[in-house]
C-alpha positions as CSV (number, residue, x, y, z in Angstrom):
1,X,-17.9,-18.5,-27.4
2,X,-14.3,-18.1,-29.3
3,X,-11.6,-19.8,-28.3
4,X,-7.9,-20.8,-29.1
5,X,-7.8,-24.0,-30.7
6,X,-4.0,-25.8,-29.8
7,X,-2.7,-28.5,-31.6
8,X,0.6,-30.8,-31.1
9,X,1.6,-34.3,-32.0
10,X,4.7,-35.3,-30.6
11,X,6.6,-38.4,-30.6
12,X,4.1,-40.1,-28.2
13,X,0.7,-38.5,-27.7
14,X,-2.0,-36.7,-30.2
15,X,-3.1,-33.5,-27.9
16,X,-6.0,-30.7,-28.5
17,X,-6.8,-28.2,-26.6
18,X,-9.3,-25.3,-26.1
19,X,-8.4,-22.0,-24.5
20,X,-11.1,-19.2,-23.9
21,X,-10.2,-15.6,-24.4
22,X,-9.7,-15.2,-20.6
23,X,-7.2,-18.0,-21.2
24,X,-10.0,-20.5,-19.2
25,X,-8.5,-23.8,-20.5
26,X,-12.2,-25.2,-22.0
27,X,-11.1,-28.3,-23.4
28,X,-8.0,-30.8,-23.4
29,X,-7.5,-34.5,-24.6
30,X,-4.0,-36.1,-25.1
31,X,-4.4,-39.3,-26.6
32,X,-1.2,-41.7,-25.8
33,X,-0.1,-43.5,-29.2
34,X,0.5,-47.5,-28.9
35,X,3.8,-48.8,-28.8
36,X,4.0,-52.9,-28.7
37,X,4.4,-54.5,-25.3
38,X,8.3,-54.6,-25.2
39,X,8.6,-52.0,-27.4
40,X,11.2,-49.0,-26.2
41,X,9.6,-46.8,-28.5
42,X,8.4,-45.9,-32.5
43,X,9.9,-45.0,-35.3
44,X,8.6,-41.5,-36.8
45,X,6.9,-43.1,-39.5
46,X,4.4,-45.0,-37.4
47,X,4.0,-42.4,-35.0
48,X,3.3,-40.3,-37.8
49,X,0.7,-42.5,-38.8
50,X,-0.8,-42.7,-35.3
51,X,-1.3,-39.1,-35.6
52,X,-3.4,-39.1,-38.2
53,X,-5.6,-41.7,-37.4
54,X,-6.0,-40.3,-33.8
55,X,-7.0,-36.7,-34.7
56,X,-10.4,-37.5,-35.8
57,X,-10.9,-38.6,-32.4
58,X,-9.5,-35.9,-30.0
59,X,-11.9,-33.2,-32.4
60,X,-14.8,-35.4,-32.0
61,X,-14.3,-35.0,-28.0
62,X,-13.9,-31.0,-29.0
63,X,-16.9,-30.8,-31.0
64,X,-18.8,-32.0,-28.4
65,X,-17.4,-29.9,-25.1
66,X,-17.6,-26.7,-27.2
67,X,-20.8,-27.3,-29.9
68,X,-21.2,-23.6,-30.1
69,X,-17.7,-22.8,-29.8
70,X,-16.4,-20.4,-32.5
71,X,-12.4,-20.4,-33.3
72,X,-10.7,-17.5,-33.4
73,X,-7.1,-18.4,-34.1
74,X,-5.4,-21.8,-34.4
75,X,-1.3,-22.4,-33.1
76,X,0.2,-25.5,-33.5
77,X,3.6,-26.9,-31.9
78,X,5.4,-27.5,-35.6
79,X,9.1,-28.3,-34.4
80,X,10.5,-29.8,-31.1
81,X,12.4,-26.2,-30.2
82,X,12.9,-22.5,-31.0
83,X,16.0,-22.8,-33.2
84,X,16.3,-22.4,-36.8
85,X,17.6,-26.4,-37.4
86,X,15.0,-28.3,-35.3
87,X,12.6,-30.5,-36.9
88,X,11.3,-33.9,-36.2
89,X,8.3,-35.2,-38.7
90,X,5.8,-35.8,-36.4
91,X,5.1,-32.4,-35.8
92,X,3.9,-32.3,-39.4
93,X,0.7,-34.0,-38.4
94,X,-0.4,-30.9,-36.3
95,X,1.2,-28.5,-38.1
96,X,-0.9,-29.3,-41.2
97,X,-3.8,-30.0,-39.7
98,X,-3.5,-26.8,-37.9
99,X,-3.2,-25.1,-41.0
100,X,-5.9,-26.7,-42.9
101,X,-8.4,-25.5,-39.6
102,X,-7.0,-22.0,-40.1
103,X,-7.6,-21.9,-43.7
104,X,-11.1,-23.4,-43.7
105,X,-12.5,-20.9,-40.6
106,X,-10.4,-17.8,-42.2
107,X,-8.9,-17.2,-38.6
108,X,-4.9,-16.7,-37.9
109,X,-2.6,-19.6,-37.6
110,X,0.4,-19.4,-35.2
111,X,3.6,-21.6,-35.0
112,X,5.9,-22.4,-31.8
113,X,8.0,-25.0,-30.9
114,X,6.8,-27.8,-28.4
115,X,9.3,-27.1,-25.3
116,X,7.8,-23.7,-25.3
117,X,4.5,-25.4,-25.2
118,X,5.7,-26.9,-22.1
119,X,7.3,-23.8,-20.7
120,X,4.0,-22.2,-21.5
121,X,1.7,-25.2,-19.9
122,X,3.7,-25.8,-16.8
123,X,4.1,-21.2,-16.1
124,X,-0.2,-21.4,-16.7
125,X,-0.3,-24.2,-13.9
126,X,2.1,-23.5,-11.3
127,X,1.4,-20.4,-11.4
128,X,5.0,-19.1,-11.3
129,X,7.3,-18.2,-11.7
130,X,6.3,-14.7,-12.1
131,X,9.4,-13.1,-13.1
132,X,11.5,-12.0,-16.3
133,X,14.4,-14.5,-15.7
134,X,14.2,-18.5,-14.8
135,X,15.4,-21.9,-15.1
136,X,13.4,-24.5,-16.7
137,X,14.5,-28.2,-16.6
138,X,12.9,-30.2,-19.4
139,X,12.9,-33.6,-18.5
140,X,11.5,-36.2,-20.6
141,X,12.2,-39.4,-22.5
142,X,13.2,-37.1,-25.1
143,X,15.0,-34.1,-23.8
144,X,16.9,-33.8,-20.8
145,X,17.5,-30.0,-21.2
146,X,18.5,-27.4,-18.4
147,X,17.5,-24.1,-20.0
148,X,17.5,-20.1,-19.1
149,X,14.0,-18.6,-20.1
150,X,13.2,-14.9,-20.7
151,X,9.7,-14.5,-21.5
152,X,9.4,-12.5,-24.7
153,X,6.3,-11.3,-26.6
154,X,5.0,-14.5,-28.0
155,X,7.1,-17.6,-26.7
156,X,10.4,-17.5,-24.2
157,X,13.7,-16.7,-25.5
158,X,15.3,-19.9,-24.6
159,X,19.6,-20.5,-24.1
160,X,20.3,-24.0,-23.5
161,X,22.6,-24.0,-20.6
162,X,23.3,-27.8,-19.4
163,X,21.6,-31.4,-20.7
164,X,22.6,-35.0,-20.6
165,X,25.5,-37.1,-22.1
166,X,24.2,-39.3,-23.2
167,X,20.4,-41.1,-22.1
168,X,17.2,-38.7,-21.1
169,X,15.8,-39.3,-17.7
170,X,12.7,-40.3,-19.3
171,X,14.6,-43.5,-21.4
172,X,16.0,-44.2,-18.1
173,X,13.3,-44.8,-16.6
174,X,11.5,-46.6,-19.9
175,X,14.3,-48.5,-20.9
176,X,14.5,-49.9,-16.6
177,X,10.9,-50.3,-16.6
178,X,10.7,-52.4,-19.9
179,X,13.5,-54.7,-19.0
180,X,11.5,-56.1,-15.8
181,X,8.2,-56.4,-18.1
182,X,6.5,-52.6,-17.8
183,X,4.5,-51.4,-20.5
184,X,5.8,-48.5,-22.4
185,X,6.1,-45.8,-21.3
186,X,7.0,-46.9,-18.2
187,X,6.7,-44.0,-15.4
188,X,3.9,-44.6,-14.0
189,X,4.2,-48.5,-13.3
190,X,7.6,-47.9,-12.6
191,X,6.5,-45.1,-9.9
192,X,4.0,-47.3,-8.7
193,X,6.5,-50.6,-8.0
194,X,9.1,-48.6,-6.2
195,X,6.4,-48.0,-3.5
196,X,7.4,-51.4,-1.8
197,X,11.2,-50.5,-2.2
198,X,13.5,-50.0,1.1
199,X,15.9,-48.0,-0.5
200,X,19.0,-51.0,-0.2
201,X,19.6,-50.6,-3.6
202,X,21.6,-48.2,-5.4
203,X,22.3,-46.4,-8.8
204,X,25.3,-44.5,-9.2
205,X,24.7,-41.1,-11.9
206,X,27.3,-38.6,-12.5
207,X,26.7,-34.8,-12.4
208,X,29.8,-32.5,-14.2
209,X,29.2,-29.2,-14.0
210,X,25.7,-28.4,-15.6
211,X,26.2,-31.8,-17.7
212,X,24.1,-35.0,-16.3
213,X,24.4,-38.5,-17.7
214,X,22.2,-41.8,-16.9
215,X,24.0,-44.3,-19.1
216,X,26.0,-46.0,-16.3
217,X,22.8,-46.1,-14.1
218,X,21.0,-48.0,-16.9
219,X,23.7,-49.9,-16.9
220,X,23.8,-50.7,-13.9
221,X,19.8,-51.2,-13.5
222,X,20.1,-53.6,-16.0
223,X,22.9,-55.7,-14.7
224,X,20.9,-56.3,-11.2
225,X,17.4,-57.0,-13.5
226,X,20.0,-59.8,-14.8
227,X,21.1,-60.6,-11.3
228,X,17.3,-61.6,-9.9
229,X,17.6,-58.6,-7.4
230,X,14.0,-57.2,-6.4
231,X,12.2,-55.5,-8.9
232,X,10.8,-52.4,-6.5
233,X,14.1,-52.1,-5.0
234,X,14.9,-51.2,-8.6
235,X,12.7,-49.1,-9.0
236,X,13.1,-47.1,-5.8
237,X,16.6,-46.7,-6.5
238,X,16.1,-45.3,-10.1
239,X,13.4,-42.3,-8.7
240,X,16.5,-41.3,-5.6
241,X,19.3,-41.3,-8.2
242,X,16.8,-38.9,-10.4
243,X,16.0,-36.9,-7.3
244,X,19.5,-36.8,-6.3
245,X,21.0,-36.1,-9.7
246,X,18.2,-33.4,-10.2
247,X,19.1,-31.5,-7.2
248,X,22.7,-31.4,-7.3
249,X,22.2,-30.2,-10.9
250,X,20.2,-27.4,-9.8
251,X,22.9,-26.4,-7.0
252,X,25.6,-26.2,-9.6
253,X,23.5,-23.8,-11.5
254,X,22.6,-22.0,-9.2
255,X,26.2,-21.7,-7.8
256,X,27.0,-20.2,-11.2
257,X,24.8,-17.3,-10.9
258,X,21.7,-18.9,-12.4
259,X,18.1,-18.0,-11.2
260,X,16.9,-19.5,-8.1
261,X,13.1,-20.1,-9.5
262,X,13.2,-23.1,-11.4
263,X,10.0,-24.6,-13.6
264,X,10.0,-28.3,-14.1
265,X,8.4,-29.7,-17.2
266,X,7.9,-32.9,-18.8
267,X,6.8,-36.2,-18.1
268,X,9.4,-37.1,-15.3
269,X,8.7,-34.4,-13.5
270,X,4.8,-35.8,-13.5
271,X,6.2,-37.9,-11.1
272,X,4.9,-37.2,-6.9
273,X,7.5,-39.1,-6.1
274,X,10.1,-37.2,-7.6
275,X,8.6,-34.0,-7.0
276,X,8.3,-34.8,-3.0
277,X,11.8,-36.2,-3.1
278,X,13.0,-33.1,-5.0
279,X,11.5,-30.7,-2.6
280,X,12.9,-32.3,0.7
281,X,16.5,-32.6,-0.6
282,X,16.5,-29.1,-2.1
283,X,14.8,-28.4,1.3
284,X,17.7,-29.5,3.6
285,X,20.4,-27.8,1.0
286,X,19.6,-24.7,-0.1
287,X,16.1,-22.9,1.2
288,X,16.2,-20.2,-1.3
289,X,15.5,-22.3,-4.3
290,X,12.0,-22.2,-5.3
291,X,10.6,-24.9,-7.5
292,X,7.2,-25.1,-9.4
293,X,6.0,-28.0,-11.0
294,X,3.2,-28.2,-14.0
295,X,0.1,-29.8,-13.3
296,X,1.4,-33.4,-13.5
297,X,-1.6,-33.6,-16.6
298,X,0.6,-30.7,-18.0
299,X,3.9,-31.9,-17.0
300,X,3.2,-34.5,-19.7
301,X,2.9,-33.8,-23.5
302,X,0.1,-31.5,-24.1
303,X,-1.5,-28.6,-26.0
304,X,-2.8,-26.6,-23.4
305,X,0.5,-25.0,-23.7
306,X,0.1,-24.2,-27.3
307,X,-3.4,-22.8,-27.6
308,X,-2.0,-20.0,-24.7
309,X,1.0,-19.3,-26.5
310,X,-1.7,-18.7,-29.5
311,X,-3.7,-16.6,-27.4
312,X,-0.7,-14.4,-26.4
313,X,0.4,-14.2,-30.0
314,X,-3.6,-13.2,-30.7
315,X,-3.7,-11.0,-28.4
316,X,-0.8,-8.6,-29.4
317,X,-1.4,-9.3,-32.9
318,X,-4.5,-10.9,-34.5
319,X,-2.9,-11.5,-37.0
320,X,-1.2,-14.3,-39.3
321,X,2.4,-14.8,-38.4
């Protein structure tokens, strides 16, 4: 059996994954990194690091789902996005290793960029949308991006449109959920502890034109941590001030002109609180708007997204790009 073999390390989980040539995802591990308990975070260097000593064990798991499996092409994610200027060293760990595969089983290699991993991943799993012309919101604790995607031969032509301030809805939510003792990262716990919240508490965000901004929410977060107020009242109030903010982001894009179907990727978006919470509001506002969310498995980092985009570039190619 051949297969696309899709590698990316990003700032916070080792990924593999598999992809027949019917684009049948056969195989995918993402393997989190560990960051200290109170820890916001790593610097490159030991994420880096992580990398390497975590790949041995997402190909053992590979090696035995496909023990006849025979690679045909190899893409890795080697740069956070599809611009000229964007790097980030830990996208060297797949990237090499990538290479290294290619070169040692003679079979193309293929570079992308890890948001159109993402773009890729989440289109694959929500099916949609199935047009030439969309929005994708990117929402992580490392990108807060609002971006216009035209699907091109191999990858998305991608115009960055509208993003945050200042702090990512993903460190919001991180930085809230380690103050009151969460491990890192904190979305799901924090998700988890909101589901005893009332809703009495909360966050004020700030939505200018397509621009978004979460610094005076985690200010304020913080400040009522200080104050002894409930911790799942917190928590409930920073999911509705990202569903609110979210939406009314959407509407002011979409008031411009921009496309009504809207992909959300990323590891907020993973989120079935925020997704439900996203739907109703958008719901009650403006019908027409039609949101598809990733697999919450491939909202998160992944390489399912990468060994597709491999298999696209395969397929019109076959060869070494």
């Amino acid at each position: 059996m051949k297969y696309i073999l899709g590698m990316d390390t990003s700032c916070y989980t080792t990924s593999l994954a598999g992809v027949g040539m019917d684009g049948e995802v056969l195989f995918s591990r993402q393997l989190l990194l560990s960051v200290p308990r109170g820890k916001r975070g790593l610097q490159q260097s030991e994420a880096f690091f992580q990398h390497v000593k975590n790949i041995p064990e997402v190909t053992s798991g590979l090696r035995q789902a496909l023990p006849g499996g025979e690679i045909a092409a190899v893409c890795a994610s080697t740069r956070p996005r599809r611009s000229e200027n964007s790097y980030m060293p830990v996208f060297l760990a797949g990237y090499h290793f990538g290479q290294a595969v290619s070169d040692l089983t003679h079979t193309p290699f293929y570079k992308t960029s890890h948001q159109e991993n993402h773009i890729m991943a989440g289109l694959s799993s929500a099916k949609g949308p199935d047009s030439d012309h969309f929005l994708a919101l990117h929402l992580s604790g490392g990108t807060t991006e609002m971006l216009d995607v035209v699907p091109i031969p191999f990858g998305f032509q991608i115009q960055r449109v509208g993003g945050t301030q200042d702090l990512h809805a993903g460190q919001l939510v991180d930085r809230i959920g380690v103050a009151m003792g969460l491990p890192f990262p904190a979305g799901p716990y924090l998700e988890a502890m909101s589901a005893s919240g009332t809703g009495s508490v909360h966050l004020s965000g700030s939505v200018k034109g397509l621009c978004v901004s979460f610094s005076g929410p985690e200010s304020q977060g913080q400040r009522l941590i200080r104050e002894g107020v409930s911790k799942p009242e917190i928590a409930c109030a920073v999911y509705q001030l990202l569903i609110r903010t979210t939406a009314n982001w959407i509407l002011h894009a979409v008031e411009r002109g921009y496309p009504e179907d809207v992909l959300l990727v990323g590891g907020v978006s993973s989120s079935s609180l925020f997704r439900d919470g996203l739907r109703e509001r958008l719901f009650h506002r403006r019908k027409s708007v039609r949101l598809y969310f990733a697999q919450p498995d491939l909202s998160r980092d992944n390489a399912v997204g990468t060994a597709l985009l491999g298999l696209q570039a395969y397929q019109k190619s076959g060869a070494v790009i």
